[in-house]
N, C-alpha and C positions, 0 to 999 in steps of 0.2 A: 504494500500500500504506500503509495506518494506520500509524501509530508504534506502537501496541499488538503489530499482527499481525509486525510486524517485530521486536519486542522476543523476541514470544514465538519465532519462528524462529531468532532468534538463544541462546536459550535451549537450544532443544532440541540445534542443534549443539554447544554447547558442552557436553550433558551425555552428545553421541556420543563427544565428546573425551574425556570423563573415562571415560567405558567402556572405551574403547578403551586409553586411559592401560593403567586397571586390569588391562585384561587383559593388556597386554603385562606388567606388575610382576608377575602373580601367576603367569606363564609362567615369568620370568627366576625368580623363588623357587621356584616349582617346582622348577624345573631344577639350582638349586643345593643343593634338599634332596636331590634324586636323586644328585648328586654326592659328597656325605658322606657319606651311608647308603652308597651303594657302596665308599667309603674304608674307612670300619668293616666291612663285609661281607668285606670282602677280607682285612682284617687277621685278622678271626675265621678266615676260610678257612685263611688262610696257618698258624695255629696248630693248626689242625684236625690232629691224630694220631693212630695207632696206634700203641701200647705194642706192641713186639716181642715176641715170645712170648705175650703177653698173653693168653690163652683168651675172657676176655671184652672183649677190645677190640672188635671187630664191635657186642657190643653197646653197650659204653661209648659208641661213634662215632654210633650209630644213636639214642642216648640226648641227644645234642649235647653232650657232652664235650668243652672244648677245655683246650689251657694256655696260661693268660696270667698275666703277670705285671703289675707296676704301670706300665711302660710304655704296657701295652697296653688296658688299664682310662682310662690317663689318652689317649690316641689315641681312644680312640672316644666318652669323653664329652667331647671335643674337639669331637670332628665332629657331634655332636649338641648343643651348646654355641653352636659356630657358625654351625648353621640355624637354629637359633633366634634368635640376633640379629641374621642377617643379613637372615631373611625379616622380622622387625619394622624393619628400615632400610632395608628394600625397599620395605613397605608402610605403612611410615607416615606420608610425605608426602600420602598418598590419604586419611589420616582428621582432616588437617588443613583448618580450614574461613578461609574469608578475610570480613574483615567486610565487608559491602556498604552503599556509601553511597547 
């Protein structure tokens, strides 16, 4: 085998590796968007209510009415805070290039 033809085979694996990398990082960030959104989702839920007596609560509820307070404001732009820098410190090792001598 050439040095050329081998160079270039060596090439190709190593750009299976970086696919492969990427895929596994863009899985793990996936997965940990999926986990905060559910965070926040759950919170919203949990404050989801009807007003007692209320005539119009059905529709207030059905309007997506919830009460939150500043807690709760600060909890979910939390979790949307932290996707976002997490999946940027997931993925940004991948858009880092090395010089080749």
């Amino acid at each position: 085998m050439t040095g050329d033809k081998r160079k270039k085979i060596e090439l190709c694996f190593d750009s299976v590796g970086k696919i492969v990398s990427l895929k596994a990082s863009l899985t793990r960030a996936v997965t940990n968007i999926s986990i905060n959104l559910e965070s926040a989702i759950k919170r919203l839920e949990t404050n989801q209510f009807v007003m007692d007596g209320d005539p119009f609560a059905e529709m207030k509820l059905s309007e997506g009415l919830v009460r939150m307070d500043d807690d709760d404001v600060e909890h979910i732009q939390k979790q949307y805070t932290d996707s976002l820098w997490e999946t940027m410190d997931i993925l940004l090792p991948h858009y880092r290039t090395t010089k080749e001598e």
